[in-house]
C-alpha positions in Angstrom: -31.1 18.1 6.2 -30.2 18.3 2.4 -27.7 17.0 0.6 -25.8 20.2 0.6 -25.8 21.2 4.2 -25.2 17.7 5.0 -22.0 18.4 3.2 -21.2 21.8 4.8 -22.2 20.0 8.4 -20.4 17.3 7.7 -17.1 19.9 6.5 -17.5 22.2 9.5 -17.2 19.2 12.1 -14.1 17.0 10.4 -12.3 20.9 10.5 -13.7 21.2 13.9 -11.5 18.5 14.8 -8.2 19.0 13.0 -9.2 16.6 10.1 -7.2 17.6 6.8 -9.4 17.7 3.1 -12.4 17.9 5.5 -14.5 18.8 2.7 -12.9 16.1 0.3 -13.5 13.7 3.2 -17.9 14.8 4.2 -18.6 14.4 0.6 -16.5 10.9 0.6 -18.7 9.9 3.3 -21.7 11.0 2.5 -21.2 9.4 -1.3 -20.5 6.4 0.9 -23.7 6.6 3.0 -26.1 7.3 0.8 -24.7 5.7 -2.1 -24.8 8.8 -4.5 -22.2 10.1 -7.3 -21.7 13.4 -7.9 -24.1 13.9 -10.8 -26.3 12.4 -8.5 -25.9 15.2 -6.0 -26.1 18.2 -8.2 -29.1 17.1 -9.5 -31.0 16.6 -5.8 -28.4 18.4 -3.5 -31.7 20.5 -2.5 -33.7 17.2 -1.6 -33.8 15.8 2.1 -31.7 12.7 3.0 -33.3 10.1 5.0 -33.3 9.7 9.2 -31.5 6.7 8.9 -29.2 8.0 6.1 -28.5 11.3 8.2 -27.8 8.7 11.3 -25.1 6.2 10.0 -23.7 9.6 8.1 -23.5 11.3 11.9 -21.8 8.1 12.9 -18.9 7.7 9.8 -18.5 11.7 10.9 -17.7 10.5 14.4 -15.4 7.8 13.2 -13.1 10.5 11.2 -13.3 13.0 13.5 -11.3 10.1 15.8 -8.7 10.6 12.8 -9.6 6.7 12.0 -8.4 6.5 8.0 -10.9 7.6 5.4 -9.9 4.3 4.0 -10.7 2.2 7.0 -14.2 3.7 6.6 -15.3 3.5 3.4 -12.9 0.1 2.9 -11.5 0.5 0.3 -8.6 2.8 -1.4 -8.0 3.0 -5.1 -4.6 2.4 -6.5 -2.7 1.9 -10.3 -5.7 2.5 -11.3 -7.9 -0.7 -9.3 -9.8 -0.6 -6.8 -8.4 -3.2 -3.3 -10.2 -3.3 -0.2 -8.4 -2.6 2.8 -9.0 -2.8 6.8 -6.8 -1.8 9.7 -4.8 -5.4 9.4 -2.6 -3.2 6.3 -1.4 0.0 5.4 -3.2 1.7 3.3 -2.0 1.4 -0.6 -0.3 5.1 -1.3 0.7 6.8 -4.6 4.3 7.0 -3.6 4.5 2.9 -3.9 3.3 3.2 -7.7 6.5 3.8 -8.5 7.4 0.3 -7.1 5.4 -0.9 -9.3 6.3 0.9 -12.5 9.7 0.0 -12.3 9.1 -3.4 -11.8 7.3 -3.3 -15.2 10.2 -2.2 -16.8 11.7 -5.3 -16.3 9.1 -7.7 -16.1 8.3 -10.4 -19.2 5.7 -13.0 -19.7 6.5 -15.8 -18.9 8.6 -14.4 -15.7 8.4 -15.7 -11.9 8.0 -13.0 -9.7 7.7 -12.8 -5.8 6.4 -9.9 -3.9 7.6 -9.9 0.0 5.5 -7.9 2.5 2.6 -8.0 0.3 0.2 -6.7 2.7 -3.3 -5.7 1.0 -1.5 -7.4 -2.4 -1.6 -4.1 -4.1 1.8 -4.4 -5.7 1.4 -8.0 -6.8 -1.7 -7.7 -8.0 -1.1 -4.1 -10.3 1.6 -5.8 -11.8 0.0 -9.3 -12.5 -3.6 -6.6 -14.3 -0.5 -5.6 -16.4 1.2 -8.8 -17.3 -1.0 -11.3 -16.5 1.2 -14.1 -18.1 3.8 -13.8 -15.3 3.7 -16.6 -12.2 3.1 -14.7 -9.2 3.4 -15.5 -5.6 3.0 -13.2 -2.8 4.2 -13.6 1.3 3.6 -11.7 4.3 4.1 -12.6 8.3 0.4 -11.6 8.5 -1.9 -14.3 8.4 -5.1 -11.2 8.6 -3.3 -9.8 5.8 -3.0 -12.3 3.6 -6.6 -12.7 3.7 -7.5 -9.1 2.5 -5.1 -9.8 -0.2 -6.5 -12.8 -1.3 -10.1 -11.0 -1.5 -8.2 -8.5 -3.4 -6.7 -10.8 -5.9 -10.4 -12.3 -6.3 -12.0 -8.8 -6.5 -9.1 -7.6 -9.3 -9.4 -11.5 -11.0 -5.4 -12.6 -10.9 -4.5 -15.8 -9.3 -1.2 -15.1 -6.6 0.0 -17.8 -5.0 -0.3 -16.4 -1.6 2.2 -17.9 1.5 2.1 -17.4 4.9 5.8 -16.6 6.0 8.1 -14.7 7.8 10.3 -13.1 5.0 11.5 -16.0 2.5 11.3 -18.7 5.7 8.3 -20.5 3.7 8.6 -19.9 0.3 10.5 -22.7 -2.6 12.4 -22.3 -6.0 14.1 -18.9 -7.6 12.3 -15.8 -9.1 13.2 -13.8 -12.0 12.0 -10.5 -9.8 11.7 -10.2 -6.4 9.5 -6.6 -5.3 8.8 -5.7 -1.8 7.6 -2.7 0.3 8.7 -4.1 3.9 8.3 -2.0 7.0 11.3 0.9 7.0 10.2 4.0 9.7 12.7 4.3 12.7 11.1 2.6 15.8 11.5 6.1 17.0 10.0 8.0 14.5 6.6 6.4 14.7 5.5 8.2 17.7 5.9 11.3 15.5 3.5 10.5 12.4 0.5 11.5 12.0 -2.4 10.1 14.0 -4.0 8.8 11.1 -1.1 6.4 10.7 0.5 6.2 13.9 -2.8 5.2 15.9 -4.3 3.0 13.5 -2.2 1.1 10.9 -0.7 -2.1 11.4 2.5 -1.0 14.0 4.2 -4.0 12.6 4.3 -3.3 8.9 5.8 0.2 9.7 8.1 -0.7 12.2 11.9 -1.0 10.8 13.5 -1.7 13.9 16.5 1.0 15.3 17.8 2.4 11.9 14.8 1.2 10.1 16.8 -0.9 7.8 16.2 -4.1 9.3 14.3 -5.7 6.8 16.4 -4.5 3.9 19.7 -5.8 5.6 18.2 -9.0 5.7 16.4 -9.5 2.3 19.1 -8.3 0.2 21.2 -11.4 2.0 18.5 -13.6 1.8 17.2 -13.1 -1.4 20.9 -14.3 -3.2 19.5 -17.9 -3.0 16.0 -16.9 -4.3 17.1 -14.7 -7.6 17.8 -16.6 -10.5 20.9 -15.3 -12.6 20.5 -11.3 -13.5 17.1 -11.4 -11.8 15.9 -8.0 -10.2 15.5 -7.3 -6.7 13.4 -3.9 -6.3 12.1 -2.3 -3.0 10.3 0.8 -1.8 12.3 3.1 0.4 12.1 6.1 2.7 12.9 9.8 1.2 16.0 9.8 3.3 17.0 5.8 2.8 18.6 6.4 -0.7 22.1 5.8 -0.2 21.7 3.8 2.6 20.1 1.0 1.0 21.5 1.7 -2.3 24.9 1.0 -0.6 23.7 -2.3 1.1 22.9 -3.7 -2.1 26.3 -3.0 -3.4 28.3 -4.1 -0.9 26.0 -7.5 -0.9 27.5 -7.8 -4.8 24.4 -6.2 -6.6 24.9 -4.5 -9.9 23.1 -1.4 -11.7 21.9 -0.5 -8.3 19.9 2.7 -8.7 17.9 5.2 -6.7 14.2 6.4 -8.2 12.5 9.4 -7.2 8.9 9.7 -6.9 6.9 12.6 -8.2 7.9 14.8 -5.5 11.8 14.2 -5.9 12.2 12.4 -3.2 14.1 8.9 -3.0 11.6 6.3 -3.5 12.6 3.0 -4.9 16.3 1.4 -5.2 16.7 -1.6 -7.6 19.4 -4.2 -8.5 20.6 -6.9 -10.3 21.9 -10.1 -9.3 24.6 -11.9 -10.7 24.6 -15.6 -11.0 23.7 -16.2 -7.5 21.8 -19.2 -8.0 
């Protein structure tokens, strides 16, 4: 088989079963396999692959056509720009969050403490820290499997975090000039509704937002009054349709210049606000 049909083959079984960018996701894989760019392939796309090349490709086929994430095949998933490794113990870094983490570099200075909550793969903490590395970052999660891809991550992208083990702010000392976080907000119920791809295979727990799927932002706008130093930031990812909701939690907690961000698509993405002399 050739380079080429191993491409079509590998396109005409991922649409076989229901796969989405199947040709996007063959030449991934194949790329993956045989360990080819695509100048690479237009120069030999004619040539033969190798039996044990055409073999593990037949296999990563399989694997996708199980709607297991791209990502949890080849690994890794690219994101601000840098590349973080990622495994089925966290979600899988999305475009959306990039906002997150442009907004938090509005407001972020050298010379700043900032905490990221729910780090999961690290991928927030660890774009902001490439882009101002003179900050002192430190990173949590519940997840002790987590916390070890993000600490591969932050060795692969060359930051040093400060990673801790603990259940929201539970383990973590001292005050923070920005506090980011991306904590699990889908409806308990609406999980059974997303796409296999997600539903079957990322962690349940960092998706999970309990009832109304504002658990987590109920309790770290509370909680993170004694952990903001005065006029310090407190910035989170959101659901399209969590807006107002957490907009107005953050008020009624005493917040100020609370504001809702869209993403590229116009939908609500990220809600930010300001303490004010909490601690």
């Amino acid at each position: 088989m050739t380079y080429r049909e191993a491409i079509d083959h590998g396109e005409y079984f991922l649409q076989e079963h229901d796969i989405s960018d199947a040709k996007t996701d063959a030449w991934l894989l194949l790329a993956m396999v045989c360990k080819i760019d695509r100048n690479f392939y237009y120069l030999h796309m004619l040539e033969d692959i190798t039996e044990e090349q055409l073999t593990e490709y037949e296999s990563v086929l399989k694997k996708r056509a199980e709607h297991i994430p791209l990502q949890y095949i080849t690994g890794e998933q690219e994101f601000m720009g840098l590349n973080f490794v990622v495994n089925s113990n966290v979600l899988i870094p999305r475009q959306d969050t990039e906002v997150l983490v442009e907004e938090a570099l509005k407001q972020i200075r050298p010379g700043m403490e900032v905490l990221d909550l729910c780090t999961g793969s690290g991928c927030i903490i660890i774009s902001i820290m490439k882009n101002v590395p003179q900050i002192t970052a430190t990173a949590s999660d519940i997840s002790k499997q987590a916390l070890i891809v993000a600490k591969e991550n932050a060795k692969l992208n060359e930051v040093s975090i400060q990673f801790e083990c603990s259940n929201l702010f539970d383990n973590l000392k001292g005050t923070f000039d920005v506090i980011v976080s991306n904590p699990p907000y889908i409806r308990t119920e609406e999980i059974a509704k997303l796409m296999p791809e997600v539903r079957d295979f990322e962690p349940y727990d960092a998706l999970d937002g309990k009832e109304d799927g504002l658990m987590f932002y109920r309790q770290i706008i509370e909680q993170a009054k004694q952990y903001l130093k005065s006029d310090g930031y407190l910035m989170f990812e959101i659901g399209y349709d969590q807006g107002e909701a957490v907009s107005t939690l953050m008020k009624q907690a005493g917040y100020e210049d609370v504001r809702v961000v869209k993403d590229l698509a116009g939908s609500d993405r990220v809600v930010t606000g300001k303490g004010r002399n909490y601690v």
